[in-house]
C-alpha positions as CSV (number, residue, x, y, z in Angstrom):
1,X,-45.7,56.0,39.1
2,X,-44.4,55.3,36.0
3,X,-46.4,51.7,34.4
4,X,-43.0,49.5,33.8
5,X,-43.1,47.5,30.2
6,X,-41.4,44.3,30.1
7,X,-40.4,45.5,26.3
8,X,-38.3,48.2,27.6
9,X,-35.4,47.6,29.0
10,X,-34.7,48.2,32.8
11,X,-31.6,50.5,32.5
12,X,-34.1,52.8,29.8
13,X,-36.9,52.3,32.1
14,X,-34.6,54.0,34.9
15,X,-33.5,56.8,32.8
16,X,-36.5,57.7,30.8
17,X,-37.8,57.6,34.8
18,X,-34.9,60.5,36.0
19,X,-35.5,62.5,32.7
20,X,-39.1,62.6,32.9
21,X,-38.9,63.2,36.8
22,X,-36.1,65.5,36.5
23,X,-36.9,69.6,37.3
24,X,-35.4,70.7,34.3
25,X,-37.0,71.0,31.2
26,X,-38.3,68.1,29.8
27,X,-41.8,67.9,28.2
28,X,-42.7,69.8,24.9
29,X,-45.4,71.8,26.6
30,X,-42.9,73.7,28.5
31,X,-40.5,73.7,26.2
32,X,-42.8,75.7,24.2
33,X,-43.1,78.2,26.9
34,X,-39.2,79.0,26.7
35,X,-37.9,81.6,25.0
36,X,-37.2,81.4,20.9
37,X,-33.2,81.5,21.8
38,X,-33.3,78.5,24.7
39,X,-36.2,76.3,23.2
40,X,-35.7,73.2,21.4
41,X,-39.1,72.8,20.5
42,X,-41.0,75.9,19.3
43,X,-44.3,77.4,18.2
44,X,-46.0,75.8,15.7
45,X,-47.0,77.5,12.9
46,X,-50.1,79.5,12.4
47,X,-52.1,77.3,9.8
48,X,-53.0,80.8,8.0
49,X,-49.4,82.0,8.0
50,X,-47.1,81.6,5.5
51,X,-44.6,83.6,7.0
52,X,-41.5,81.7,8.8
53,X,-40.6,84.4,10.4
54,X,-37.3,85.4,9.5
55,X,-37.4,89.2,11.3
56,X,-37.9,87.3,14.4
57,X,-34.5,85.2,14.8
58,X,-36.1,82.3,12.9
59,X,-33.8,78.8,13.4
60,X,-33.4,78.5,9.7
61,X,-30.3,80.4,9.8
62,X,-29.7,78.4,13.5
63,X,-30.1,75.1,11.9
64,X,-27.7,75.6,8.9
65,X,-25.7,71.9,8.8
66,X,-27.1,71.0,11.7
67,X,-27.2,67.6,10.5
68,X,-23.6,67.0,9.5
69,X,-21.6,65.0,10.0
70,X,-23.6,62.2,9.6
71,X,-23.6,59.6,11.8
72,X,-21.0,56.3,11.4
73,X,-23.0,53.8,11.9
74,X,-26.7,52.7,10.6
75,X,-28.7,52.8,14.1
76,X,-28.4,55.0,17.2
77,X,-27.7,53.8,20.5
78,X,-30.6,53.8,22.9
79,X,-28.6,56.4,25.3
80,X,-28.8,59.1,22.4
81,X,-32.6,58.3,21.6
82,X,-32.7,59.2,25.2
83,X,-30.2,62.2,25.3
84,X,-32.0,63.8,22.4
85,X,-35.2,63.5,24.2
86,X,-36.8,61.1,21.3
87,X,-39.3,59.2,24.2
88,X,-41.0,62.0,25.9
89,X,-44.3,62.1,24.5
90,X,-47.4,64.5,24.8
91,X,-48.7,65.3,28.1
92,X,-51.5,62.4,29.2
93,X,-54.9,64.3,28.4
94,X,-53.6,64.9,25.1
95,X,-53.0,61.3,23.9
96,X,-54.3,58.9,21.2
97,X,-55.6,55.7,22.3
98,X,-54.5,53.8,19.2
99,X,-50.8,55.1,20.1
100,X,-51.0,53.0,23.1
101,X,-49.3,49.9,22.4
102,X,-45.8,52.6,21.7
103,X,-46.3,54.3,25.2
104,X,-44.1,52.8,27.8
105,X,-45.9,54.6,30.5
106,X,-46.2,58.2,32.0
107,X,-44.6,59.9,34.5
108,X,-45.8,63.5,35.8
109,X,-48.3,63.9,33.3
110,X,-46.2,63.2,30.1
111,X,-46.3,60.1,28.1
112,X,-43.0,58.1,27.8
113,X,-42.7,56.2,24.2
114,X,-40.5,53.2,24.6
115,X,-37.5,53.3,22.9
116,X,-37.0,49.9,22.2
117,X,-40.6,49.9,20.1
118,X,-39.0,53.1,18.2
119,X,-35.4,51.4,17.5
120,X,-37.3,48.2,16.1
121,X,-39.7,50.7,14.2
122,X,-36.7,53.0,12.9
123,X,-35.3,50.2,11.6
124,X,-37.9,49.2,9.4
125,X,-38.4,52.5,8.4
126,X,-34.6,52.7,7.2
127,X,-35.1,49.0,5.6
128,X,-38.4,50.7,3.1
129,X,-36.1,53.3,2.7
130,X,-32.8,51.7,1.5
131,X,-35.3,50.0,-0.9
132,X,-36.9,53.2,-2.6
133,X,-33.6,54.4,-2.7
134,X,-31.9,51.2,-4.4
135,X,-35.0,51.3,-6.8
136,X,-33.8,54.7,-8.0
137,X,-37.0,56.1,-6.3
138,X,-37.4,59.8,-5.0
139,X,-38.8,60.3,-0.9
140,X,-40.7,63.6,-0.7
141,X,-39.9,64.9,3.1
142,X,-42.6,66.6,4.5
143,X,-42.3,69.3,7.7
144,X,-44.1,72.9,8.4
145,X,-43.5,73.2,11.7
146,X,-41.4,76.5,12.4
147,X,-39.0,74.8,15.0
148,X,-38.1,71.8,12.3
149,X,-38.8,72.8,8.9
150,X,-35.1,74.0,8.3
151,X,-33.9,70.5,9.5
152,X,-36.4,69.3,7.2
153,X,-35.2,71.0,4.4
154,X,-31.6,70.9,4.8
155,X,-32.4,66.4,5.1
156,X,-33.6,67.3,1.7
157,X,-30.8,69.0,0.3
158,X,-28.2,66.6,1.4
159,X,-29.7,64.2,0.2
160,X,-30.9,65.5,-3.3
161,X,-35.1,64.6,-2.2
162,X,-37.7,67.3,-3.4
163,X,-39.5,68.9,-0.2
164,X,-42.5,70.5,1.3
165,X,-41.5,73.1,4.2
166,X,-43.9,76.0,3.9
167,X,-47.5,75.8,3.1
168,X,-48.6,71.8,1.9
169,X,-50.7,73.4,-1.2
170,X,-53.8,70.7,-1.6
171,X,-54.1,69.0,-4.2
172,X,-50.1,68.3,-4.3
173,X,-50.7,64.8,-4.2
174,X,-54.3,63.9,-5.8
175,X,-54.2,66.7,-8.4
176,X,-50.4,65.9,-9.5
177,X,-51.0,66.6,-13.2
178,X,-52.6,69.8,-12.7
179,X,-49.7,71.2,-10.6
180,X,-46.9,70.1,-13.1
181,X,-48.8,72.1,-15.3
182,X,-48.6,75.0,-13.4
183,X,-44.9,74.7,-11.8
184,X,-43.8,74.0,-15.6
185,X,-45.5,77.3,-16.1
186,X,-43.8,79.2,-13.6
187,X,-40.0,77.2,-14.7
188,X,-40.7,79.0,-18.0
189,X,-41.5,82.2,-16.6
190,X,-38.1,81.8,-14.6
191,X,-36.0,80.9,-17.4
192,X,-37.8,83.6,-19.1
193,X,-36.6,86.1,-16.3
194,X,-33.3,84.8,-16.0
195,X,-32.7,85.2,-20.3
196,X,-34.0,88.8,-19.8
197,X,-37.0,87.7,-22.1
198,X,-39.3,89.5,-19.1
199,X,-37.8,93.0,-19.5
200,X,-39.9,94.0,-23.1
201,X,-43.1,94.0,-20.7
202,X,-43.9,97.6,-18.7
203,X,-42.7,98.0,-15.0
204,X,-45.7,96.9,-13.2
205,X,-46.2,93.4,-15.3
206,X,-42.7,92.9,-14.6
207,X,-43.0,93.5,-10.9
208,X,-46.0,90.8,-11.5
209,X,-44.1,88.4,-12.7
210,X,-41.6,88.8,-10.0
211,X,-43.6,88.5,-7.5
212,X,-45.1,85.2,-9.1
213,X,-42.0,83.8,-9.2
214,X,-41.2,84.7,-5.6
215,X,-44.7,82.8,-4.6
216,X,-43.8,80.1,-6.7
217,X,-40.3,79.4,-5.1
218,X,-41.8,79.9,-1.9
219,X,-44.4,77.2,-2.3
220,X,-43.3,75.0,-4.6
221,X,-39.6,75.9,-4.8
222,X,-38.6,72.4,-3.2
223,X,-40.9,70.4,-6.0
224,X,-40.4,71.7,-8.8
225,X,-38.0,68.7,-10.3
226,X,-40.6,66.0,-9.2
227,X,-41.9,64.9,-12.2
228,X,-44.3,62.4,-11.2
229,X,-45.7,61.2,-7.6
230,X,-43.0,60.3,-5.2
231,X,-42.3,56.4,-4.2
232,X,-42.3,57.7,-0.4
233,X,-43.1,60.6,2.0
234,X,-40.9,60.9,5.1
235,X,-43.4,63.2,7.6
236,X,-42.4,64.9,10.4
237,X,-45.6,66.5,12.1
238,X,-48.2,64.5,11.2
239,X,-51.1,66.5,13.3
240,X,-50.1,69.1,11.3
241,X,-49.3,67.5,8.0
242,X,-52.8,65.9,7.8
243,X,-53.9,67.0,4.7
244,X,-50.9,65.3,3.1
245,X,-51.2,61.9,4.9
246,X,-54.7,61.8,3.5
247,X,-53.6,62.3,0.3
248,X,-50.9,60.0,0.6
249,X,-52.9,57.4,1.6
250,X,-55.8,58.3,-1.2
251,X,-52.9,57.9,-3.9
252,X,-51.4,55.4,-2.7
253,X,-47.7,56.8,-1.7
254,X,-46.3,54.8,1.2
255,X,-45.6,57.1,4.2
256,X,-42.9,56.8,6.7
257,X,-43.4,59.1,9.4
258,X,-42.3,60.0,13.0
259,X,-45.6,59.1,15.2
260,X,-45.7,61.1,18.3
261,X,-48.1,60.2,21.3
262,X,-51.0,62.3,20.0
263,X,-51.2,60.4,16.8
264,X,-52.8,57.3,15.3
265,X,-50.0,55.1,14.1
266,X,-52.4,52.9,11.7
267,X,-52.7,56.3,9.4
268,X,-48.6,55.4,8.8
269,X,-47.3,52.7,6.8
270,X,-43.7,52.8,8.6
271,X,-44.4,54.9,12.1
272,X,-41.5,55.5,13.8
273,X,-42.4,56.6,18.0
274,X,-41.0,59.5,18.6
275,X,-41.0,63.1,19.9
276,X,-41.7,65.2,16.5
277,X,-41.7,68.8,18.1
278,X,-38.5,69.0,19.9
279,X,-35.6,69.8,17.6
280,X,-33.1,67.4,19.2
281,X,-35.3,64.7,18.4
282,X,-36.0,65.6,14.9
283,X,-32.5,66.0,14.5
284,X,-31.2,62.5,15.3
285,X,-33.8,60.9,13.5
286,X,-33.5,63.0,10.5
287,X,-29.4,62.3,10.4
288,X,-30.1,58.5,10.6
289,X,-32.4,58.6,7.8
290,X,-30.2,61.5,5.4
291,X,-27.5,58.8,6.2
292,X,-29.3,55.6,4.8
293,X,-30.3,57.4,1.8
294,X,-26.7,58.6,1.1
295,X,-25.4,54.8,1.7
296,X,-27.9,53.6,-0.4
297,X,-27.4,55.9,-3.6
298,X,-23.9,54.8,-3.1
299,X,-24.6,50.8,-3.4
Protein backbone atom coordinates (compact mmCIF):
# COMPACT_ATOMS: atom_id res chain seq x y z
CA UNK A 1 0.00 0.00 0.00
CA UNK A 2 1.03 3.16 -0.95
CA UNK A 3 2.24 5.33 2.71
CA UNK A 4 -0.36 8.47 2.32
CA UNK A 5 1.44 12.05 3.20
CA UNK A 6 -0.66 14.65 4.65
CA UNK A 7 1.72 17.15 2.30
CA UNK A 8 0.33 15.74 -0.78
CA UNK A 9 -2.74 16.37 -1.81
CA UNK A 10 -5.50 13.71 -1.92
CA UNK A 11 -6.57 14.13 -5.61
CA UNK A 12 -2.37 13.69 -6.42
CA UNK A 13 -2.24 10.99 -3.84
CA UNK A 14 -5.11 9.14 -5.99
CA UNK A 15 -3.47 9.61 -9.30
CA UNK A 16 0.14 9.20 -8.56
CA UNK A 17 -1.68 5.79 -6.90
CA UNK A 18 -3.48 4.74 -10.67
CA UNK A 19 -0.14 5.72 -12.54
CA UNK A 20 2.04 3.88 -10.36
CA UNK A 21 -0.50 0.92 -10.18
CA UNK A 22 -1.31 1.14 -13.69
CA UNK A 23 -0.04 -2.04 -16.26
CA UNK A 24 1.48 0.20 -18.54
CA UNK A 25 4.74 1.50 -18.47
CA UNK A 26 5.52 3.47 -15.77
CA UNK A 27 8.83 3.07 -13.79
CA UNK A 28 12.26 4.05 -15.35
CA UNK A 29 13.54 0.42 -14.95
CA UNK A 30 11.24 -0.75 -17.52
CA UNK A 31 11.27 1.94 -19.46
CA UNK A 32 14.85 1.28 -19.96
CA UNK A 33 14.02 -2.12 -21.25
CA UNK A 34 11.90 -0.69 -24.21
CA UNK A 35 13.06 -0.23 -27.30
CA UNK A 36 15.30 3.07 -28.42
CA UNK A 37 12.10 4.26 -30.75
CA UNK A 38 9.20 3.68 -27.80
CA UNK A 39 11.37 4.64 -24.64
CA UNK A 40 11.25 7.87 -22.92
CA UNK A 41 13.92 7.09 -20.68
CA UNK A 42 17.03 5.43 -22.16
CA UNK A 43 20.39 3.89 -21.57
CA UNK A 44 22.72 5.75 -19.78
CA UNK A 45 25.83 6.34 -21.04
CA UNK A 46 28.83 4.18 -20.88
CA UNK A 47 31.24 6.32 -18.46
CA UNK A 48 34.20 5.31 -20.98
CA UNK A 49 32.25 6.27 -24.13
CA UNK A 50 32.32 9.35 -25.66
CA UNK A 51 30.25 8.30 -28.45
CA UNK A 52 26.41 9.54 -28.48
CA UNK A 53 25.61 7.33 -30.77
CA UNK A 54 24.45 8.93 -33.73
CA UNK A 55 24.56 5.58 -36.28
CA UNK A 56 22.11 4.16 -33.86
CA UNK A 57 18.94 6.59 -34.23
CA UNK A 58 20.32 8.73 -31.41
CA UNK A 59 17.23 11.35 -29.93
CA UNK A 60 19.43 14.29 -30.73
CA UNK A 61 17.97 14.59 -33.99
CA UNK A 62 14.37 13.33 -32.15
CA UNK A 63 14.62 16.09 -29.59
CA UNK A 64 15.34 19.04 -32.07
CA UNK A 65 12.82 22.03 -30.47
CA UNK A 66 11.45 19.83 -28.28
CA UNK A 67 11.20 22.47 -25.84
CA UNK A 68 9.36 25.09 -27.76
CA UNK A 69 6.99 26.79 -27.32
CA UNK A 70 7.67 27.62 -24.03
CA UNK A 71 5.28 27.45 -21.53
CA UNK A 72 2.77 30.78 -20.63
CA UNK A 73 2.89 30.87 -17.46
CA UNK A 74 5.78 30.68 -14.63
CA UNK A 75 4.83 27.20 -12.78
CA UNK A 76 3.19 23.99 -14.08
CA UNK A 77 0.15 22.58 -12.93
CA UNK A 78 0.36 19.54 -10.65
CA UNK A 79 -1.71 17.35 -13.34
CA UNK A 80 1.36 17.90 -15.94
CA UNK A 81 4.04 17.15 -13.21
CA UNK A 82 1.99 14.08 -13.14
CA UNK A 83 1.31 13.55 -16.92
CA UNK A 84 4.98 13.88 -17.64
CA UNK A 85 5.74 11.35 -15.16
CA UNK A 86 8.00 13.94 -12.88
CA UNK A 87 6.95 11.72 -9.38
CA UNK A 88 7.87 8.23 -10.18
CA UNK A 89 11.05 7.70 -8.51
CA UNK A 90 13.66 4.77 -8.44
CA UNK A 91 12.53 1.38 -7.60
CA UNK A 92 12.60 0.89 -3.50
CA UNK A 93 16.00 -1.09 -3.07
CA UNK A 94 17.65 1.51 -4.92
CA UNK A 95 16.86 4.58 -2.74
CA UNK A 96 18.71 7.19 -0.70
CA UNK A 97 17.77 7.51 2.80
CA UNK A 98 18.45 11.22 2.97
CA UNK A 99 15.90 11.54 -0.08
CA UNK A 100 13.36 10.51 2.29
CA UNK A 101 11.60 13.47 3.52
CA UNK A 102 10.74 14.12 -0.77
CA UNK A 103 9.25 10.44 -1.10
CA UNK A 104 5.55 10.47 -0.76
CA UNK A 105 5.49 6.75 -0.51
CA UNK A 106 5.85 3.59 -2.84
CA UNK A 107 3.71 1.67 -4.66
CA UNK A 108 4.82 -1.73 -6.42
CA UNK A 109 8.23 -1.31 -5.75
CA UNK A 110 8.87 2.28 -7.08
CA UNK A 111 9.20 5.30 -5.07
CA UNK A 112 6.63 8.10 -5.60
CA UNK A 113 8.20 11.75 -4.97
CA UNK A 114 5.44 14.14 -3.87
CA UNK A 115 4.77 16.69 -6.10
CA UNK A 116 3.76 19.23 -3.97
CA UNK A 117 7.49 19.07 -2.23
CA UNK A 118 8.85 19.42 -5.98
CA UNK A 119 6.34 22.44 -7.02
CA UNK A 120 7.47 24.26 -3.68
CA UNK A 121 11.25 23.21 -4.51
CA UNK A 122 10.91 24.25 -8.36
CA UNK A 123 9.89 27.36 -7.31
CA UNK A 124 12.72 28.28 -5.40
CA UNK A 125 14.89 26.99 -7.88
CA UNK A 126 13.30 29.45 -10.52
CA UNK A 127 13.45 32.28 -7.68
CA UNK A 128 17.85 31.63 -7.56
CA UNK A 129 17.48 31.60 -10.94
CA UNK A 130 15.66 34.82 -11.96
CA UNK A 131 18.33 36.27 -9.62
CA UNK A 132 21.56 34.98 -11.52
CA UNK A 133 19.89 35.95 -14.42
CA UNK A 134 18.89 39.67 -13.30
CA UNK A 135 22.57 39.93 -12.02
CA UNK A 136 23.76 39.42 -15.60
CA UNK A 137 25.18 36.03 -14.40
CA UNK A 138 25.74 32.92 -16.77
CA UNK A 139 24.06 29.13 -15.49
CA UNK A 140 26.28 26.31 -16.89
CA UNK A 141 23.63 23.34 -17.61
CA UNK A 142 25.03 20.18 -16.95
CA UNK A 143 23.50 16.59 -18.62
CA UNK A 144 25.47 13.38 -20.14
CA UNK A 145 22.94 11.14 -20.13
CA UNK A 146 22.15 9.83 -23.85
CA UNK A 147 18.21 9.99 -23.41
CA UNK A 148 18.52 13.90 -22.12
CA UNK A 149 21.59 15.46 -23.22
CA UNK A 150 20.04 16.92 -26.48
CA UNK A 151 17.21 18.54 -24.29
CA UNK A 152 19.96 19.68 -22.28
CA UNK A 153 21.71 21.25 -24.86
CA UNK A 154 19.04 22.75 -26.88
CA UNK A 155 17.81 24.52 -22.85
CA UNK A 156 21.23 25.87 -23.48
CA UNK A 157 20.96 27.22 -26.77
CA UNK A 158 17.67 28.94 -26.22
CA UNK A 159 18.70 30.45 -23.82
CA UNK A 160 22.29 31.59 -24.75
CA UNK A 161 23.94 29.43 -21.30
CA UNK A 162 27.36 27.59 -22.07
CA UNK A 163 26.90 23.64 -21.57
CA UNK A 164 28.42 20.31 -20.71
CA UNK A 165 26.62 17.38 -22.73
CA UNK A 166 29.44 14.96 -23.63
CA UNK A 167 32.20 14.00 -21.43
CA UNK A 168 32.42 16.48 -17.93
CA UNK A 169 36.46 16.78 -18.49
CA UNK A 170 37.84 17.18 -14.65
CA UNK A 171 39.25 19.78 -13.62
CA UNK A 172 36.42 22.07 -15.51
CA UNK A 173 35.61 23.60 -12.47
CA UNK A 174 38.70 23.51 -9.88
CA UNK A 175 41.37 23.91 -12.65
CA UNK A 176 39.37 26.86 -14.57
CA UNK A 177 42.48 28.84 -15.50
CA UNK A 178 44.30 26.03 -16.83
CA UNK A 179 41.45 25.15 -19.22
CA UNK A 180 40.92 28.79 -20.60
CA UNK A 181 44.34 28.35 -21.40
CA UNK A 182 43.86 25.51 -23.42
CA UNK A 183 40.24 26.24 -25.14
CA UNK A 184 41.92 29.88 -26.02
CA UNK A 185 44.46 27.58 -27.59
CA UNK A 186 42.28 25.66 -29.66
CA UNK A 187 39.88 29.19 -30.57
CA UNK A 188 43.11 30.28 -32.19
CA UNK A 189 43.83 27.21 -33.97
CA UNK A 190 40.14 27.53 -35.28
CA UNK A 191 40.37 30.99 -36.38
CA UNK A 192 43.57 29.87 -37.72
CA UNK A 193 41.70 27.10 -39.83
CA UNK A 194 38.94 29.10 -40.77
CA UNK A 195 41.53 32.23 -42.23
CA UNK A 196 43.33 29.35 -44.19
CA UNK A 197 46.50 30.19 -41.96
CA UNK A 198 46.54 26.06 -41.40
CA UNK A 199 46.99 25.15 -45.08
CA UNK A 200 51.13 26.17 -45.24
CA UNK A 201 51.60 22.96 -42.84
CA UNK A 202 51.95 19.27 -44.74
CA UNK A 203 48.83 16.96 -45.04
CA UNK A 204 49.22 14.99 -42.03
CA UNK A 205 49.73 18.12 -39.48
CA UNK A 206 46.86 19.45 -41.08
CA UNK A 207 44.69 16.39 -40.59
CA UNK A 208 46.20 16.84 -36.81
CA UNK A 209 44.98 19.89 -36.34
CA UNK A 210 41.60 18.97 -37.62
CA UNK A 211 41.14 16.36 -35.73
CA UNK A 212 42.12 18.63 -32.57
CA UNK A 213 39.68 20.89 -33.33
CA UNK A 214 37.02 18.16 -33.83
CA UNK A 215 37.93 16.90 -30.10
CA UNK A 216 37.88 20.25 -28.98
CA UNK A 217 34.28 21.12 -30.16
CA UNK A 218 33.31 17.91 -29.02
CA UNK A 219 34.34 18.41 -25.48
CA UNK A 220 34.47 21.76 -24.92
CA UNK A 221 32.43 23.09 -27.88
CA UNK A 222 29.52 24.30 -25.41
CA UNK A 223 32.27 26.33 -23.01
CA UNK A 224 34.32 27.89 -24.86
CA UNK A 225 32.78 31.62 -24.36
CA UNK A 226 32.80 31.06 -20.46
CA UNK A 227 35.32 33.19 -19.45
CA UNK A 228 35.36 32.73 -15.84
CA UNK A 229 33.42 30.22 -13.34
CA UNK A 230 29.75 30.28 -13.83
CA UNK A 231 27.24 31.98 -11.01
CA UNK A 232 25.17 28.60 -11.21
CA UNK A 233 25.01 24.94 -12.52
CA UNK A 234 21.57 23.62 -13.55
CA UNK A 235 22.25 19.46 -13.28
CA UNK A 236 20.32 16.97 -14.63
CA UNK A 237 21.74 13.50 -13.56
CA UNK A 238 23.45 14.03 -10.61
CA UNK A 239 24.53 10.17 -10.04
CA UNK A 240 26.15 10.59 -13.06
CA UNK A 241 27.34 14.10 -12.96
CA UNK A 242 29.21 13.54 -9.68
CA UNK A 243 32.38 14.69 -10.46
CA UNK A 244 30.93 18.01 -11.28
CA UNK A 245 28.78 18.46 -8.07
CA UNK A 246 32.00 17.90 -6.19
CA UNK A 247 33.62 20.46 -7.86
CA UNK A 248 30.88 22.72 -7.68
CA UNK A 249 30.55 22.48 -4.23
CA UNK A 250 34.70 22.67 -3.79
CA UNK A 251 34.49 26.10 -5.72
CA UNK A 252 31.84 27.26 -4.44
CA UNK A 253 29.22 27.49 -7.56
CA UNK A 254 25.68 27.16 -6.36
CA UNK A 255 23.98 24.10 -7.89
CA UNK A 256 20.40 23.75 -8.73
CA UNK A 257 19.68 20.38 -9.72
CA UNK A 258 16.77 17.87 -10.36
CA UNK A 259 17.21 15.30 -7.32
CA UNK A 260 15.80 12.00 -8.15
CA UNK A 261 15.04 9.25 -5.41
CA UNK A 262 18.47 7.68 -5.48
CA UNK A 263 20.20 10.94 -4.55
CA UNK A 264 21.23 12.92 -1.51
CA UNK A 265 19.42 16.16 -1.78
CA UNK A 266 21.95 17.98 0.90
CA UNK A 267 24.84 17.62 -2.00
CA UNK A 268 22.26 20.41 -3.86
CA UNK A 269 21.85 23.87 -2.98
CA UNK A 270 18.32 24.15 -4.85
CA UNK A 271 17.09 20.32 -5.36
CA UNK A 272 14.25 20.10 -7.23
CA UNK A 273 12.33 16.09 -6.64
CA UNK A 274 11.95 14.79 -9.64
CA UNK A 275 12.33 11.94 -12.23
CA UNK A 276 15.76 12.85 -14.03
CA UNK A 277 15.89 9.79 -16.53
CA UNK A 278 12.63 9.88 -18.24
CA UNK A 279 12.54 12.40 -21.09
CA UNK A 280 9.10 13.73 -20.39
CA UNK A 281 10.18 14.74 -17.15
CA UNK A 282 13.26 16.43 -18.12
CA UNK A 283 11.43 18.07 -20.64
CA UNK A 284 8.82 19.98 -18.53
CA UNK A 285 11.18 20.92 -16.10
CA UNK A 286 13.77 22.09 -18.51
CA UNK A 287 10.89 24.35 -20.44
CA UNK A 288 9.99 25.93 -17.06
CA UNK A 289 13.46 26.82 -16.30
CA UNK A 290 14.57 28.01 -20.34
CA UNK A 291 11.35 30.07 -19.68
CA UNK A 292 12.40 32.02 -16.42
CA UNK A 293 15.70 32.64 -17.83
CA UNK A 294 14.25 34.17 -21.03
CA UNK A 295 11.71 36.37 -18.76
CA UNK A 296 14.37 37.33 -16.75
CA UNK A 297 16.99 38.60 -19.44
CA UNK A 298 13.97 40.54 -20.67
CA UNK A 299 13.32 42.54 -17.14
Amino acid sequence: MTKKLQSMPSTAIEDAEHEAGSGEVESKEEEKRLSESEKDSGKKNDPGQDDKGEAKGNISSKNENKLLPLPKGRLPKLEELLKAGVHFGHQKSRWDPRAGSYIFGERSGIHIINLKITYQKLETALEKIKSVVNGKGTILFLGTKKQIYALVKEAAEITGMPYVTGRWLGGTFTNFTTLRRRIQKLLDLEKKDEGGELSHYTKKERADFKKLIQDFEKNMGGIKSLKDLPDAVFVVGVKEENTAVAEARKTGVPIIALTDTNNNPKEIDFPIPANDDAVKSVQLILRYVAREILEAKKA
